[in-house]
N, C-alpha and C positions, 0 to 999 in steps of 0.2 A: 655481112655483105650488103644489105639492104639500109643499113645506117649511112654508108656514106662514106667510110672510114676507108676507101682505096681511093677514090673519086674526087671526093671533095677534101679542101686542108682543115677537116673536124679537129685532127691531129692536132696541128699546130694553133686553132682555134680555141681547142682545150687549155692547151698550155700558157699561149697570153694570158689567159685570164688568170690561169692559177701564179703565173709572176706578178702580173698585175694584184692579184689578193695580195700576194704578200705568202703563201703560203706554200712555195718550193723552197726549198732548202736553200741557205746561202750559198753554202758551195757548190750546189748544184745547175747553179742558172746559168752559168758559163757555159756549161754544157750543153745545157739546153737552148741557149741562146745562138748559139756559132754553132754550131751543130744538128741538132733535133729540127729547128725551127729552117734553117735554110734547106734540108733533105727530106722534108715532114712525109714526101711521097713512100722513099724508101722505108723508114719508121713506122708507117701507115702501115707497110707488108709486113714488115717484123713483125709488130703487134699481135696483130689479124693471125699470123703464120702461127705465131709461138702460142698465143690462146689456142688454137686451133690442133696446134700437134699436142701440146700438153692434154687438153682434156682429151682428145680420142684416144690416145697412150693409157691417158690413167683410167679410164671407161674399160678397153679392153687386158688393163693389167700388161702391157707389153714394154721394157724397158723404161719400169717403173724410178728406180733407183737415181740414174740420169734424167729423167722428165723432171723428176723433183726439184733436182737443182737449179732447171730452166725455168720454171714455175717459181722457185725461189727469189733466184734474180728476175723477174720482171714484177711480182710484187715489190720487189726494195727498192725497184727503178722507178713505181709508180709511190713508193712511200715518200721518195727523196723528190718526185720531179712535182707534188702540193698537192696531191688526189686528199685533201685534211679531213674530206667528209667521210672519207673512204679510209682513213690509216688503222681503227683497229679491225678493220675486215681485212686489210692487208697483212696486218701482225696475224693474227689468227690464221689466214691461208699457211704463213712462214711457220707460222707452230706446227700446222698441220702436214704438211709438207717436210719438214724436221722427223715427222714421225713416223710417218710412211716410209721415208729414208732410210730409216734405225733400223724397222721391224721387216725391210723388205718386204711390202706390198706386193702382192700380185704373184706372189712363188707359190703360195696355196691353189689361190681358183682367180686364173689367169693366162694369158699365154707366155710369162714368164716361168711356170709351173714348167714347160715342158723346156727352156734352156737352161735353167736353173739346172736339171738332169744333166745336162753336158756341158755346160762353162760353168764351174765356179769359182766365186773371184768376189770383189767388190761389190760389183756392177749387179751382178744378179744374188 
């Protein structure tokens, strides 16, 4: 919150340059161009929102299984959209995230522990 990243276009700041390197994805700049770059406000909140519900989810263990996958996709958004400094932290998140997935995180010592007891399914 204190970065700047609702306020200010950091967002779309970031991203120039990572086209300008050269180091977004070919196919991805379209997107990022027509898109990301003219609504950067709204993206800003995504961002900000989706960092912000993934890790308190995966902190308190609470519908672990679907965070994961949100957490998935925004590392691959940010591997495709040129973060190059950042792509094997991002691969690694995705490994990590792939695992937690599998093994159901959070059904031991978590508050999915206690819906796990009454829905089971996929999801928990």
């Amino acid at each position: 919150f204190k970065g700047g990243w609702l306020d200010n276009p950091v967002v779309a700041e970031t991203i120039n340059k990572w086209i300008a390197g050269g180091t977004a994805h070919p196919s991805y700049v379209g997107f990022l161009q027509n898109w990301v770059l003219p609504h950067w406000k709204l993206f800003s909140y995504l961002f900000v929102g989706g960092e912000l519900i993934v890790g308190a989810f995966l902190i308190v263990g609470f519908m672990v299984r679907p965070v994961t996958l949100l957490a998935m996709f925004l590392s691959f958004n940010f591997m495709l959209a040129g973060a190059a400094d950042a792509k094997a932290f991002n691969e690694l998140l995705i490994v990590c995230n792939i695992t937690l997935f599998i093994i159901g995180a959070g059904r031991a010592v978590g508050l999915d522990y206690y819906f796990y007891k009454k829905v089971r399914g996929i999801w928990w």
